[in-house]
Structures are given as structure tokens and as C-alpha cells.
N, CA, C and O of each residue as an XYZ file, in Angstrom:
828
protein
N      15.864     10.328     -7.906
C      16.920     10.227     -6.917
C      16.330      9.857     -5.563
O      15.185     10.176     -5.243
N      17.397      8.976     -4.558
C      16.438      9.065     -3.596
C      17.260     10.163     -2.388
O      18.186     10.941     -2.616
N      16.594      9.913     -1.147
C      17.333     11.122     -0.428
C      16.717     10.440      1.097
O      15.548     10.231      1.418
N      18.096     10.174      1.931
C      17.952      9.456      3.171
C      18.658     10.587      3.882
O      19.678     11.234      3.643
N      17.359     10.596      5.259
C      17.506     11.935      6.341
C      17.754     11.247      7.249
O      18.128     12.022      8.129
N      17.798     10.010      7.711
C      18.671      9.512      8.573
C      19.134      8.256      8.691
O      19.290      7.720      7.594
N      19.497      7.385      9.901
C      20.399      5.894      9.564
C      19.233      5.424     10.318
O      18.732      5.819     11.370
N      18.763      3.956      9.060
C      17.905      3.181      9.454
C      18.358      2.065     10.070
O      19.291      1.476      9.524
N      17.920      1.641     11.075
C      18.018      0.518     11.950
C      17.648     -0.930     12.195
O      16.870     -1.595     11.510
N      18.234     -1.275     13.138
C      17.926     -2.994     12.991
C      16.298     -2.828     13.782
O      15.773     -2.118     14.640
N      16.019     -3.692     13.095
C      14.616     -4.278     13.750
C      13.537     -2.875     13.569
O      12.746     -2.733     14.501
N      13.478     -2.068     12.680
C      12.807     -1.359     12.078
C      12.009     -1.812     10.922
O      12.480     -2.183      9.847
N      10.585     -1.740     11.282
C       9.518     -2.029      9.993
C       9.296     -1.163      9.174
O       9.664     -0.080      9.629
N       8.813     -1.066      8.035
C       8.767      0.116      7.188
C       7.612     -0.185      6.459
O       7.143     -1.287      6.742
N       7.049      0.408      5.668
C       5.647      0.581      4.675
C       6.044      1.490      3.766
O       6.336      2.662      4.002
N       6.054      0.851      2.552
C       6.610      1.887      1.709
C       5.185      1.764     -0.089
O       4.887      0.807     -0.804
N       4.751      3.189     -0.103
C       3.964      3.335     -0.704
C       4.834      4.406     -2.175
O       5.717      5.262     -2.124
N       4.141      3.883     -3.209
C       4.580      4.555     -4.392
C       3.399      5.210     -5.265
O       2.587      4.409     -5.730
N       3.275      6.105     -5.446
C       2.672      7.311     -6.309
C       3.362      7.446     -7.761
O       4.284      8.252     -7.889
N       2.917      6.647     -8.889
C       3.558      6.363     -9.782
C       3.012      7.527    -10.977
O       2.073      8.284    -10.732
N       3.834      7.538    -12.433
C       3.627      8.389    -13.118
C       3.989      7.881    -14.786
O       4.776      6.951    -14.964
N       3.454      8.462    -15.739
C       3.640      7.658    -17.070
C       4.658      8.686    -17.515
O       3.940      9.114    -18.419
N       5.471      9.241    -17.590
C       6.717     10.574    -17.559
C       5.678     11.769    -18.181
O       4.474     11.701    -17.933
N       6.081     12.559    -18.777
C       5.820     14.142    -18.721
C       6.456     14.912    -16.985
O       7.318     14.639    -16.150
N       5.535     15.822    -17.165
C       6.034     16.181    -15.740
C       6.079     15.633    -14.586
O       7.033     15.792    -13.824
N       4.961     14.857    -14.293
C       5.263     14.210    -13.208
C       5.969     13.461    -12.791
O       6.546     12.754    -13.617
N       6.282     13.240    -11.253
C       7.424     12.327    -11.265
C       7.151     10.755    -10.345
O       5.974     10.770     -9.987
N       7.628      9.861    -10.018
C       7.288      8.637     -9.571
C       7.689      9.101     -7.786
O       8.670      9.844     -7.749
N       7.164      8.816     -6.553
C       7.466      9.764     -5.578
C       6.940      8.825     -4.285
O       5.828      9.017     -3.793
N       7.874      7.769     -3.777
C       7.996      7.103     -3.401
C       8.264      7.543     -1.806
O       9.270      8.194     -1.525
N       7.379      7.178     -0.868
C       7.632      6.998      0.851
C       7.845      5.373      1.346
O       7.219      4.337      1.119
N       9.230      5.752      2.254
C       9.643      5.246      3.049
C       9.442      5.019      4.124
O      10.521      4.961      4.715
N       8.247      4.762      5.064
C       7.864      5.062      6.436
C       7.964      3.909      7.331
O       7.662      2.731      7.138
N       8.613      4.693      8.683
C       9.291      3.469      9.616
C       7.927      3.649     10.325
O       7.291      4.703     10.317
N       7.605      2.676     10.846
C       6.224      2.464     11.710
C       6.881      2.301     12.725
O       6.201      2.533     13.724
N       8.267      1.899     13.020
C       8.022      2.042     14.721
C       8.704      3.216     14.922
O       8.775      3.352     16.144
N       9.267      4.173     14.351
C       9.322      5.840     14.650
C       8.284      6.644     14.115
O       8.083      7.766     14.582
N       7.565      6.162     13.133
C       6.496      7.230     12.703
C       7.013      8.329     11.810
O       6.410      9.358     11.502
N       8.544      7.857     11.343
C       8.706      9.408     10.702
C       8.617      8.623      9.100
O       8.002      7.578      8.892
N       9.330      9.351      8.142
C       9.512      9.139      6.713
C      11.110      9.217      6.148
O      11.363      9.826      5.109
N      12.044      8.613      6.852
C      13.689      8.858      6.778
C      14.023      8.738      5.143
O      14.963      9.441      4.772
N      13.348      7.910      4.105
C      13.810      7.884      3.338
C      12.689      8.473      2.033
O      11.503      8.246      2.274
N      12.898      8.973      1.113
C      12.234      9.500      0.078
C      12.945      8.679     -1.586
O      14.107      8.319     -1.774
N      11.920      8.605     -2.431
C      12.542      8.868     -3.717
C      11.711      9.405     -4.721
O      10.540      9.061     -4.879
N      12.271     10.200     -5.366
C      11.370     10.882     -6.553
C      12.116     10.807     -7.887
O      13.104     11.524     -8.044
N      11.734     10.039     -8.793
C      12.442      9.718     -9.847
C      11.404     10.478    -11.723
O      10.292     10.130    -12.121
N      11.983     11.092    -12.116
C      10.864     11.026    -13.238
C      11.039     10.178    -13.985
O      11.930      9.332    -13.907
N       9.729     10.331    -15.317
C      10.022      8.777    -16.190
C       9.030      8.163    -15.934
O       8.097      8.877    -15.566
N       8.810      6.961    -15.983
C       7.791      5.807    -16.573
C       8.141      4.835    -15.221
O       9.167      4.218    -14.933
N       6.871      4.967    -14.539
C       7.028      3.622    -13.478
C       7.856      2.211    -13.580
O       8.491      1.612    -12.713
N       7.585      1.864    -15.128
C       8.526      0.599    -15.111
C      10.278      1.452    -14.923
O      10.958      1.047    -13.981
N      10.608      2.066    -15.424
C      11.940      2.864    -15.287
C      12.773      2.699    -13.774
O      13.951      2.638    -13.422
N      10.878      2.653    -12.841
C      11.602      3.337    -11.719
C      11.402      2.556    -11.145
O      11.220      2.756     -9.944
N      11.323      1.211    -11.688
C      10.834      0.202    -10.776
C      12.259     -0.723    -10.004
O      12.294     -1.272     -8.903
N      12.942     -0.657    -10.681
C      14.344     -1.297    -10.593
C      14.572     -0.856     -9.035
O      14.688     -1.506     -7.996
N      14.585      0.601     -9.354
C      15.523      1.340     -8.162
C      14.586      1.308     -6.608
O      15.128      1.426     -5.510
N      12.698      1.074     -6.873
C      12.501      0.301     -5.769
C      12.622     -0.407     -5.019
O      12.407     -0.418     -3.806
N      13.281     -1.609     -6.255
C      13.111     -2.881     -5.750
C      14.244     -2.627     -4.949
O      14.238     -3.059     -3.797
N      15.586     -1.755     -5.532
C      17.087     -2.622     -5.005
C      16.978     -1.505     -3.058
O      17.631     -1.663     -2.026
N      16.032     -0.659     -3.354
C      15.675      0.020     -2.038
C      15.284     -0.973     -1.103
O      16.078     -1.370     -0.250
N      14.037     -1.441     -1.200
C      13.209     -2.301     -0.067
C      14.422     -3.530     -0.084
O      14.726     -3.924      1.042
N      15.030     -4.072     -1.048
C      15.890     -4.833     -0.688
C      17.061     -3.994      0.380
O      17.168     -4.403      1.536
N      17.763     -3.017     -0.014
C      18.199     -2.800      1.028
C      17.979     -2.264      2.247
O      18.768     -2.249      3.191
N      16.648     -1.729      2.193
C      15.981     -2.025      3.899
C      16.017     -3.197      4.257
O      16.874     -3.406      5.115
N      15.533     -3.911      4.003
C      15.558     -5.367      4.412
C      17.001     -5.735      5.202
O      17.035     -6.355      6.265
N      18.251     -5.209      4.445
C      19.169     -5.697      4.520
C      19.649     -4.680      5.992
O      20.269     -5.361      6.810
N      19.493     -3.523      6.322
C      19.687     -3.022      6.981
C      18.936     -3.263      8.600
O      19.436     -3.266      9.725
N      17.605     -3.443      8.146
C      16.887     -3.934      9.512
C      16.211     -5.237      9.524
O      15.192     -5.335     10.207
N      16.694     -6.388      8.771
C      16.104     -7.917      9.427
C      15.008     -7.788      9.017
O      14.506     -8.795      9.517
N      14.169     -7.286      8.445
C      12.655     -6.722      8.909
C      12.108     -6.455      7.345
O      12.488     -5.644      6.500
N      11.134     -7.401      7.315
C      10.737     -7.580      5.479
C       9.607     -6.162      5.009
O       8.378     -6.223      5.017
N      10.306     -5.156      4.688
C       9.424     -3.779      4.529
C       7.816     -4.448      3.572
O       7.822     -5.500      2.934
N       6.765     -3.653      3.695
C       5.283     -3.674      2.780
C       5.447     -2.773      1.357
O       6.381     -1.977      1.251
N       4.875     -2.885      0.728
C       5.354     -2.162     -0.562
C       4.261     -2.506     -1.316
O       3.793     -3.644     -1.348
N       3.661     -1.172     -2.174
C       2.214     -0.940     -2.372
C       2.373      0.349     -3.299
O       2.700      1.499     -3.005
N       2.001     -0.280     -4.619
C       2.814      1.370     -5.653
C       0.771      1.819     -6.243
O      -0.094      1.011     -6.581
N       0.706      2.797     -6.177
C      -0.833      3.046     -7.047
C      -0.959      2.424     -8.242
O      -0.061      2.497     -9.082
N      -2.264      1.637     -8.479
C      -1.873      1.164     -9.505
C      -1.896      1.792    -11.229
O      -1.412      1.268    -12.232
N      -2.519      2.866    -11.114
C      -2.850      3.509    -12.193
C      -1.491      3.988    -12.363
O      -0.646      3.841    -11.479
N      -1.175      4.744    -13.834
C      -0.448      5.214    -14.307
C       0.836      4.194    -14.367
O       1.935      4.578    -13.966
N       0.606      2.668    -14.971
C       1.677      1.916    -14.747
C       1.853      1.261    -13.682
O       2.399      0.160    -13.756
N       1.436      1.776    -12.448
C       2.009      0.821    -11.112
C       1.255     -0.117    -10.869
O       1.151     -0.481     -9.697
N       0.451     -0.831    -11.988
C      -0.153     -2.661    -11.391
C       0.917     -3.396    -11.992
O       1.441     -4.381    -11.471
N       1.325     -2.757    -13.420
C       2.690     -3.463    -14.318
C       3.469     -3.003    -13.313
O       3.061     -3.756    -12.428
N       4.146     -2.443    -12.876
C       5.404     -2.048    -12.037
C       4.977     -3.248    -10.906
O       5.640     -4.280    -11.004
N       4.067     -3.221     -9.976
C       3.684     -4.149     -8.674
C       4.040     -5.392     -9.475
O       4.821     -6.034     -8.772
N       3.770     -6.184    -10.915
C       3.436     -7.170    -11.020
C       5.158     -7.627    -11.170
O       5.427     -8.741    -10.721
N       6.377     -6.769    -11.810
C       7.520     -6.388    -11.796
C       8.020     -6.965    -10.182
O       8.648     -7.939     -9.768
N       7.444     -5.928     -9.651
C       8.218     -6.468     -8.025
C       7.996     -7.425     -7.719
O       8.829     -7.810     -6.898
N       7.191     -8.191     -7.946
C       6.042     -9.601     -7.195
C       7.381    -10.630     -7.903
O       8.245    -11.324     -7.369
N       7.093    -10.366     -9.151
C       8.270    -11.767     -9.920
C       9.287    -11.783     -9.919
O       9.964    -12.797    -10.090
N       9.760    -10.520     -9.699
C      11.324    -10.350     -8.985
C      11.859    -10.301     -7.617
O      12.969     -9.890     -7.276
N      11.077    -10.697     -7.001
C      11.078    -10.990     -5.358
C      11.216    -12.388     -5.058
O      10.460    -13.084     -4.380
N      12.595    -12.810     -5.825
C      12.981    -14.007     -5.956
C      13.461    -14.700     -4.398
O      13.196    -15.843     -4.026
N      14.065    -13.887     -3.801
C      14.657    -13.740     -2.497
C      13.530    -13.621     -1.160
O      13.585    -14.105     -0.030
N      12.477    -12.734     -1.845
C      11.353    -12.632     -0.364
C      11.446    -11.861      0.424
O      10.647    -11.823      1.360
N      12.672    -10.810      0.269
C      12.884     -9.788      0.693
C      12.274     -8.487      1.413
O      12.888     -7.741      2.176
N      10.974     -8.379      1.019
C       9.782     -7.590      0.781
C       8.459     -8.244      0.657
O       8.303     -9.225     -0.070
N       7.706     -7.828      1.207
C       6.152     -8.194      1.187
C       5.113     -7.232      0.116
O       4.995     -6.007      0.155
N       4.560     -7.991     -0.636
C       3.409     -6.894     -1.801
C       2.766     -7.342     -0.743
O       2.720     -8.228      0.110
N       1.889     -5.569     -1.472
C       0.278     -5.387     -0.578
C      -0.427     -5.746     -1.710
O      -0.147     -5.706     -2.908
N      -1.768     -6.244     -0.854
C      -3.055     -6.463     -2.072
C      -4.056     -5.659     -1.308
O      -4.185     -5.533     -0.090
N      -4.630     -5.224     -2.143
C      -5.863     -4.096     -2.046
C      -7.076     -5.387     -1.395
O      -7.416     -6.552     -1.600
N      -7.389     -4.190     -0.489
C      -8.729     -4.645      0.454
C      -9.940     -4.873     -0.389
O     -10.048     -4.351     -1.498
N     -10.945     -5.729      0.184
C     -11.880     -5.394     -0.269
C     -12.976     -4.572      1.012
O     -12.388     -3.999      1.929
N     -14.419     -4.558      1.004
C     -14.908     -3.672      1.919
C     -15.030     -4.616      3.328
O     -15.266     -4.007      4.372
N     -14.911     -5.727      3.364
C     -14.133     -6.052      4.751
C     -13.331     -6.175      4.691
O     -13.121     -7.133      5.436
N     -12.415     -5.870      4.257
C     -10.671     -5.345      4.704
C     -10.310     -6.670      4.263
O      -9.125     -6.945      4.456
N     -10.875     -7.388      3.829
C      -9.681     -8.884      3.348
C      -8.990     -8.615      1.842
O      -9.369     -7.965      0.868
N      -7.784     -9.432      2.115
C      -7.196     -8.717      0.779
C      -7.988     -9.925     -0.475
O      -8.549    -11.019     -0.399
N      -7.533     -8.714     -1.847
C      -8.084     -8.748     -3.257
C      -7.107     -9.963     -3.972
O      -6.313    -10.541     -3.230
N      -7.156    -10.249     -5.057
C      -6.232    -10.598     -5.878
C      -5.394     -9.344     -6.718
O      -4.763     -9.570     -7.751
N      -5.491     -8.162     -6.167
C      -5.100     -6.584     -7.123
C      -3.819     -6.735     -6.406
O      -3.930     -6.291     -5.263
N      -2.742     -7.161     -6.639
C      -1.412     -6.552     -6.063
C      -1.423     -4.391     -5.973
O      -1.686     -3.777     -7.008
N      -1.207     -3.853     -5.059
C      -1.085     -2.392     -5.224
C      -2.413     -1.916     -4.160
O      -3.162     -2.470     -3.356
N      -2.128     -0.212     -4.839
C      -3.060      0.037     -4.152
C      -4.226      0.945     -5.513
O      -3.765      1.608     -6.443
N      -4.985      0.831     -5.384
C      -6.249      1.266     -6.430
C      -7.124      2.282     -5.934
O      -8.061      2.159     -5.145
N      -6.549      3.627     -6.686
C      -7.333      5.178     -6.111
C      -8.577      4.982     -6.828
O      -8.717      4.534     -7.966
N      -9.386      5.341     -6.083
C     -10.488      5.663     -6.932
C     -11.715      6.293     -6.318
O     -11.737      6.307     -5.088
N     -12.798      6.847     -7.000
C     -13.546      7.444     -6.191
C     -14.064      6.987     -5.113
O     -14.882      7.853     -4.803
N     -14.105      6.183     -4.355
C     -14.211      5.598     -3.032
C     -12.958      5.388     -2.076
O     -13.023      5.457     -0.849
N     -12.046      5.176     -2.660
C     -10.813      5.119     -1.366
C      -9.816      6.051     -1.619
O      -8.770      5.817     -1.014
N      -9.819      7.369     -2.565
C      -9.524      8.751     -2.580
C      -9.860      9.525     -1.334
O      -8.985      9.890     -0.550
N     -11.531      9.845     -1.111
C     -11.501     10.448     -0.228
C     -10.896      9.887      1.334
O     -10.512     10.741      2.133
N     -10.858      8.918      1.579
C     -10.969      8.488      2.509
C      -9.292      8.497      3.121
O      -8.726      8.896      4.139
N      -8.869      7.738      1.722
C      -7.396      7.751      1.985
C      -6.084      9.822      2.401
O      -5.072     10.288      2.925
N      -6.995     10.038      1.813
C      -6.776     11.604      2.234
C      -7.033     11.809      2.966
O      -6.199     11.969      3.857
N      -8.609     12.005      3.257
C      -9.026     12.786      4.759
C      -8.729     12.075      5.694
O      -9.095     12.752      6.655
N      -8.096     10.694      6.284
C      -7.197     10.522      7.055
C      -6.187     10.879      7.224
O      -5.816     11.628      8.127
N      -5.391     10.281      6.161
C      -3.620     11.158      6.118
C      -3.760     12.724      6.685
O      -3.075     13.084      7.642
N      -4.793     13.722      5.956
C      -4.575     15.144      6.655
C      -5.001     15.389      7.937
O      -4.488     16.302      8.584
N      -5.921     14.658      8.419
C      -6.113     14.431      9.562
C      -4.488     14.214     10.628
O      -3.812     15.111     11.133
N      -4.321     13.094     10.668
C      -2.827     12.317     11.001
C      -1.758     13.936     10.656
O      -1.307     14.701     11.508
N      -1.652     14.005      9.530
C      -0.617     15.168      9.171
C      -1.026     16.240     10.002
O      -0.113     16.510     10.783
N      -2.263     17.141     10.197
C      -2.463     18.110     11.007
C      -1.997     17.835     12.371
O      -1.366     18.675     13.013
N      -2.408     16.246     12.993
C      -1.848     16.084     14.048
C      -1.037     15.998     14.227
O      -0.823     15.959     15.438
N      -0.123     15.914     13.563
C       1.579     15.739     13.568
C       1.542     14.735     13.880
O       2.359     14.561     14.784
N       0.977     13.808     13.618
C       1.604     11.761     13.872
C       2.269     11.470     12.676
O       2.348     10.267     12.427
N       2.822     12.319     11.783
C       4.460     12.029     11.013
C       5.389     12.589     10.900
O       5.203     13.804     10.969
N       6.262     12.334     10.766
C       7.392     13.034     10.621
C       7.657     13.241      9.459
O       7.871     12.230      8.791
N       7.740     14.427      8.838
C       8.324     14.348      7.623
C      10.047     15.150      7.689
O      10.205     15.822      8.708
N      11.187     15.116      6.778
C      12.186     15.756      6.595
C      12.233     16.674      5.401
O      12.496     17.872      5.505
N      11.900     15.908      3.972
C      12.176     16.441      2.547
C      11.189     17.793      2.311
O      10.010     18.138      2.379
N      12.248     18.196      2.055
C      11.752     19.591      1.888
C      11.061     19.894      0.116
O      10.764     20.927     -0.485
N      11.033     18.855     -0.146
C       9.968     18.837     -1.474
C       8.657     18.494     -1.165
O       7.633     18.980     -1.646
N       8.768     17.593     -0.300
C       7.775     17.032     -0.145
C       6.908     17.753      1.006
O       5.829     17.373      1.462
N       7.612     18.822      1.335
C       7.016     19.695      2.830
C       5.751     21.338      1.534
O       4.690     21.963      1.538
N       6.980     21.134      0.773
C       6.618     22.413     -0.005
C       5.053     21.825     -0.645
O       3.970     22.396     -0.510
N       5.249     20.853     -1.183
C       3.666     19.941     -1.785
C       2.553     19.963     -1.021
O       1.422     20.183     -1.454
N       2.917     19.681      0.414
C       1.718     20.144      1.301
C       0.686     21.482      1.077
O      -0.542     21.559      1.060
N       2.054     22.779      0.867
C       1.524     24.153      1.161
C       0.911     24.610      0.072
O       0.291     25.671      0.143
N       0.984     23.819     -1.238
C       0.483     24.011     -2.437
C      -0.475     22.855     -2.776
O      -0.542     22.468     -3.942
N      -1.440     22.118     -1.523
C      -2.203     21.377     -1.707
C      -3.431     21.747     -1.514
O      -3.695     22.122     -0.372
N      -4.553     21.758     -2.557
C      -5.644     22.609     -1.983
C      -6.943     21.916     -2.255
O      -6.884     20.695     -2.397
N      -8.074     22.490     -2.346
C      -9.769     22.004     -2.101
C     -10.349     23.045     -3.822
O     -10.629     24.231     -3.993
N     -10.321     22.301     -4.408
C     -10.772     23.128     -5.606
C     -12.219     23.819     -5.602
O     -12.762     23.864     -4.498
N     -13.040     24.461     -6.881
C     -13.688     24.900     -6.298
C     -15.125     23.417     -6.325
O     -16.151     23.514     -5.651
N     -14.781     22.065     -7.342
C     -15.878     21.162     -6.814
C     -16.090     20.387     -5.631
O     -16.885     19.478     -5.393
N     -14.979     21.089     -4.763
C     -14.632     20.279     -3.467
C     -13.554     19.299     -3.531
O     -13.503     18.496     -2.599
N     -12.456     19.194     -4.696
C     -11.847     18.107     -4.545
C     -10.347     18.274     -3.950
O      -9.821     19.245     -4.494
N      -9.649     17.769     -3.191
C      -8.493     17.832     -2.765
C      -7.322     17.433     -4.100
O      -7.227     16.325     -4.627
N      -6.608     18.505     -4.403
C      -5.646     18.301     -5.630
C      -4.510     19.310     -5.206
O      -4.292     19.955     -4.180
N      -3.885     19.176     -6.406
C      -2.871     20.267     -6.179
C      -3.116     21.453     -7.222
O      -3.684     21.352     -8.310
N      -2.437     22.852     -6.522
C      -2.885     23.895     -7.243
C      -2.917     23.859     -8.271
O      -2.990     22.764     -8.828
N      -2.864     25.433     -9.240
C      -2.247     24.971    -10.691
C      -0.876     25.318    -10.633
O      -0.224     25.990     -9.834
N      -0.521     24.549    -11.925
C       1.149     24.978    -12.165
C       2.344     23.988    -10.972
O       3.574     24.042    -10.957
N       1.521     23.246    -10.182
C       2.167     22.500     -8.521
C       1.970     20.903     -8.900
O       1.369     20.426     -9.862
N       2.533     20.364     -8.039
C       2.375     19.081     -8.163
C       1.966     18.503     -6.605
O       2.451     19.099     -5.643
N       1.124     17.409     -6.388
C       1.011     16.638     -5.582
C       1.774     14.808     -5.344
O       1.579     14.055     -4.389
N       2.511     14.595     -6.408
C       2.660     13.283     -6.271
C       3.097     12.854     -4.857
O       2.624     11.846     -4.331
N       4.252     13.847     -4.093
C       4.469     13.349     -2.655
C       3.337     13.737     -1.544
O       3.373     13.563     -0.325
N       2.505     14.213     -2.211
C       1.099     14.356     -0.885
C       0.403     12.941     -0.756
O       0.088     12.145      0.130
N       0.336     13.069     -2.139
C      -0.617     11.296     -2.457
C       0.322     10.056     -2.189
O      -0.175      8.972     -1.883
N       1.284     10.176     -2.271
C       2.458      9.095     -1.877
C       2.317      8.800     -0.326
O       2.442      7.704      0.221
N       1.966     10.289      0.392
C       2.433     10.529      1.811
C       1.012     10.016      2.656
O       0.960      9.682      3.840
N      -0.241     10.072      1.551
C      -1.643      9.504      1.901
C      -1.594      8.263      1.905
O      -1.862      7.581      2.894
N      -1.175      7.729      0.575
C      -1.241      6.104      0.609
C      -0.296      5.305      1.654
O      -0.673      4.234      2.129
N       0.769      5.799      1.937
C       1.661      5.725      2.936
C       1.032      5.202      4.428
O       1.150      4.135      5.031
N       0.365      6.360      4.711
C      -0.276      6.503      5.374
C      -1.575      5.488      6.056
O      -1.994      5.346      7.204
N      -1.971      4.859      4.670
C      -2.919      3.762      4.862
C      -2.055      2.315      5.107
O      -2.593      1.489      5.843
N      -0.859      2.017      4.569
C      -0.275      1.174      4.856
C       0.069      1.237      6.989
O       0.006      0.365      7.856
N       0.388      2.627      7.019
C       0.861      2.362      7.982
C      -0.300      2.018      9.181
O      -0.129      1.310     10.173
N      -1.271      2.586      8.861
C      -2.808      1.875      9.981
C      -2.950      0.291      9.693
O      -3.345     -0.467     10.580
N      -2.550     -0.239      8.191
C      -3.153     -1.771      8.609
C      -1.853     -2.895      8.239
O      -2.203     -4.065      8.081
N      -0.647     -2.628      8.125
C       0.372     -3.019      8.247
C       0.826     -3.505      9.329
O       0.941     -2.753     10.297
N       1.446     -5.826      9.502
C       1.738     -5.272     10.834
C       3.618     -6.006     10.616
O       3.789     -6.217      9.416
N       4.354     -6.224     11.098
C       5.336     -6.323     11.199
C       5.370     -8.641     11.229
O       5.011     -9.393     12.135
N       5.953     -8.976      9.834
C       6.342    -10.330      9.449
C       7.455    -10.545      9.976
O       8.464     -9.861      9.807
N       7.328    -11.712     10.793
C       8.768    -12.421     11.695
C       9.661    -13.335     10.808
O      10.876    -13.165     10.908
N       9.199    -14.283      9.950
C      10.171    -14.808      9.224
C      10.735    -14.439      8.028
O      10.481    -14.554      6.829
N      11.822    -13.822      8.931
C      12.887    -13.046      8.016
C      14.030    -13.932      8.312
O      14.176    -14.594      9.340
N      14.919    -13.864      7.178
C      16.490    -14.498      6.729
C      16.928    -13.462      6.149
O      16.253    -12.914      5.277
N      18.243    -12.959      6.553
C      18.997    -11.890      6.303
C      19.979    -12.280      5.082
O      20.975    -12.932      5.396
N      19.842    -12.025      4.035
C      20.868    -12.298      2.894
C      21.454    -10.865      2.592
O      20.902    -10.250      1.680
N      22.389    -10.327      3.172
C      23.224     -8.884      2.904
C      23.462     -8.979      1.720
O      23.632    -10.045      1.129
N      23.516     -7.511      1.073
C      24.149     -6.710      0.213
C      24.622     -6.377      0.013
O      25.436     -6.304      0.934
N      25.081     -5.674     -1.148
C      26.314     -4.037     -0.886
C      25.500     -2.497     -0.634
O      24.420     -2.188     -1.136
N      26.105     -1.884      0.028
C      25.240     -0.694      0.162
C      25.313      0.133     -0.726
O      26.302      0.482     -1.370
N      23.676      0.664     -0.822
C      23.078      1.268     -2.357
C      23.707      3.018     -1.970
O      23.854      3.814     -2.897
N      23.998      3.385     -0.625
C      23.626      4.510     -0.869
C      25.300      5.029      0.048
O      26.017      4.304      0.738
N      25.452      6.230     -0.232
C      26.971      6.870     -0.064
C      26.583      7.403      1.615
O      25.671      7.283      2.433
N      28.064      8.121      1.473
C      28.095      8.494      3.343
C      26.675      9.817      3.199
O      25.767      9.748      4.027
N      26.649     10.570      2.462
C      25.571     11.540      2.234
C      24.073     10.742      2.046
O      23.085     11.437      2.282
N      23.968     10.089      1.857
C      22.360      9.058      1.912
C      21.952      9.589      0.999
O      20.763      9.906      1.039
N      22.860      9.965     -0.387
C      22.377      9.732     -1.784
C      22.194      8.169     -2.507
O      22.660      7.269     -1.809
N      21.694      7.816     -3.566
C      21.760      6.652     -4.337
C      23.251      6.858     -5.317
O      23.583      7.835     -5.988
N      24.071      5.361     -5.076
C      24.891      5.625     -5.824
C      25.032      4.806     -7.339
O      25.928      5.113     -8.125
């Protein structure tokens, strides 16, 4: 489902990072982040199989787009399904609506990897920034799922940042990768506005 905490605006950029999942418990746990407020207005957490949840991305960043002129970044992890899910958005971005990210290489120029690629080198890094940023309060968060994931995020005993037992992290790691979009993300001018119908009710549920 997704869950919108407030009304997004014209001429608002966004970076939107996805934390994907192959179903069992986990769930697919998607940030919305406006870079020129700094907060996170929109959330989605869907369970199921990344391709499942890929649909309801796409018709999202399309309707950001449609709401603020302004072609959102979009960058799903690629493990657990999300390079097939990224490769999904790329060919269905018939319209242009949205911009894919491609993974850096170590001078920051982009890869041929549509997504973003955790791994033991841009794990730590991509964290111990975000908590950094998060301690400082340079985000805003609203969802109160995603507030609770924080307090059940911990340092195990080999040193690794995870989530407890029995807890989940997918919106911590969503809220990290997020996070990296929003330091090297910058805002694309040629935009053409092709409106929609609106995805979401007077409550800023998905309908």
C-alpha cells in the first residue's frame, strides 16, 4: 500500500529509492523523497515479489511527474529481483516520465547496472551516511512504520548494522539508499507534462 503525508507540489524534485524483496516476510518498501523539502511525503510498502510491485512504482513516479512537472530519479536495489524490476521500469518508460539511476563506478561515473547494487563496499558507506544525516535530522520522516524500523535497528555482535531479531529493516535500507540518491541527484529540465488520472483518494491512500 502506499501512504501520502502530504500534497506534493509543482516544481518539486524527488529521488525515489526501492528496497526490494522475493515475498516471504519481507516486504518491497519504497521512499519517496522531495529534495527540495528534504522530507519523505510519500511511502510504499507492498509485500510479494518485486516484479508484483513493480507496476504500482511505475504508475507512482508517473504520477509525481504528473503532479510536479519535474521527472522524479528512481533506483530499486538490485538484489532480490530489483535489476529485473529496474529493467521493467527502463522499457516501460515509454513516455520518459522518470529518470533510471545507474550505479557509480569509483569515480562516480555511471555503470551500465541500471539500480542500485548493495554490497560489501557501498553497504557500509551507504548507511553510515544516511545515520549520520538521520541523527542530524536532515530528514524528515512521517510513517510511523518506518519510524518504528529505526528503533529496532541495531550493530550486531560482528559489527554489522541489521535489524534485530524477529524486526525488519527494509524501510531503514530504503531510507539509506534514498538517501544516496538524494546527495548526487540533480534536478532534469526537459520535462513535458502529459497528465493523468489521480492514483490516490482525498486520504492519500492508493486507489
Amino acid at each position: 500500500m502506499f501512504r501520502l503525508y502530504r500534497e506534493i507540489n509543482l516544481n518539486e524534485f524527488f529521488v525515489c529509492f526501492g528496497d526490494t524483496a522475493q515475498g516471504g516476510a519481507d516486504s518491497n518498501f519504497m521512499m519517496f523523497m522531495s529534495k527540495t523539502k528534504g522530507d519523505i511525503p510519500l511511502v510504499m510498502q507492498r509485500p510479494g515479489m518485486a516484479t508484483e510491485a513493480t507496476p504500482f512504482i511505475r504508475d507512482a513516479l508517473q504520477w509525481i511527474f504528473d503532479k510536479t512537472h519535474v521527472k522524479p530519479v528512481v533506483a530499486l536495489e538490485r538484489n532480490n529481483g530489483g535489476a529485473s524490476a529496474m529493467h521493467d521500469l527502463y522499457t516501460s518508460n515509454v513516455q520518459g516520465r522518470y529518470i533510471i539511476y545507474y550505479m557509480r563506478d569509483d569515480q562516480g561515473k555511471p555503470t551500465d547496472k541500471m539500480g542500485w547494487d548493495t554490497n560489501s563496499l557501498t553497504r557500509p558507506k551507504m548507511i553510515g551516511e544516511y545515520l549520520t544525516a538521520f541523527n542530524a535530522r536532515l530528514i524528515k520522516h512521517y510513517d510511523a512504520e518506518t519510524i518504528e524500523q529505526h528503533q529496532t535497528f541495531i550493530v550486531n555482535r560482528m559489527g554489522k548494522p541489521q535489524a534485530a531479531a524477529n524486526t525488519h529493516d527494509d524501510a531503514v535500507m530504503a531510507s539509506a539508499g534514498v538517501w544516496q540518491l538524494y546527495q548526487s541527484e540533480t534536478i532534469q529540465t526537459d520535462n513535458t507534462f502529459l497528465p493523468t488520472e489521480n492514483l490516490f483518494d482525498e486520504a492519500g491512500f492508493y486507489v
